[in-house]
C-alpha angles and dihedrals in degrees: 000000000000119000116240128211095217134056122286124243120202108236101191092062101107095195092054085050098067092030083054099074096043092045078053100049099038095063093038090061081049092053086051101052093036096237112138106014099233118214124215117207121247120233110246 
């Protein structure tokens, strides 16, 4: 197994599966109109 830098998702959650793309979506539409001022985490 390769470590990775970032956290890890779990892809065989179904339910995270379909929340994933809303939970997406949703922050990218925050990204577009500025609210919220997301921050990305910085690899260490």
């Amino acid at each position: 197994m390769t470590k990775i830098a970032g956290p890890l998702y779990e892809y065989a959650c179904h339910e995270g599966n379909y929340a994933m793309s809303g939970i997406l979506s949703g922050a990218r539409a925050e990204e577009k109109t500025g609210a919220g001022k997301a921050q990305v985490p910085q690899p260490r």
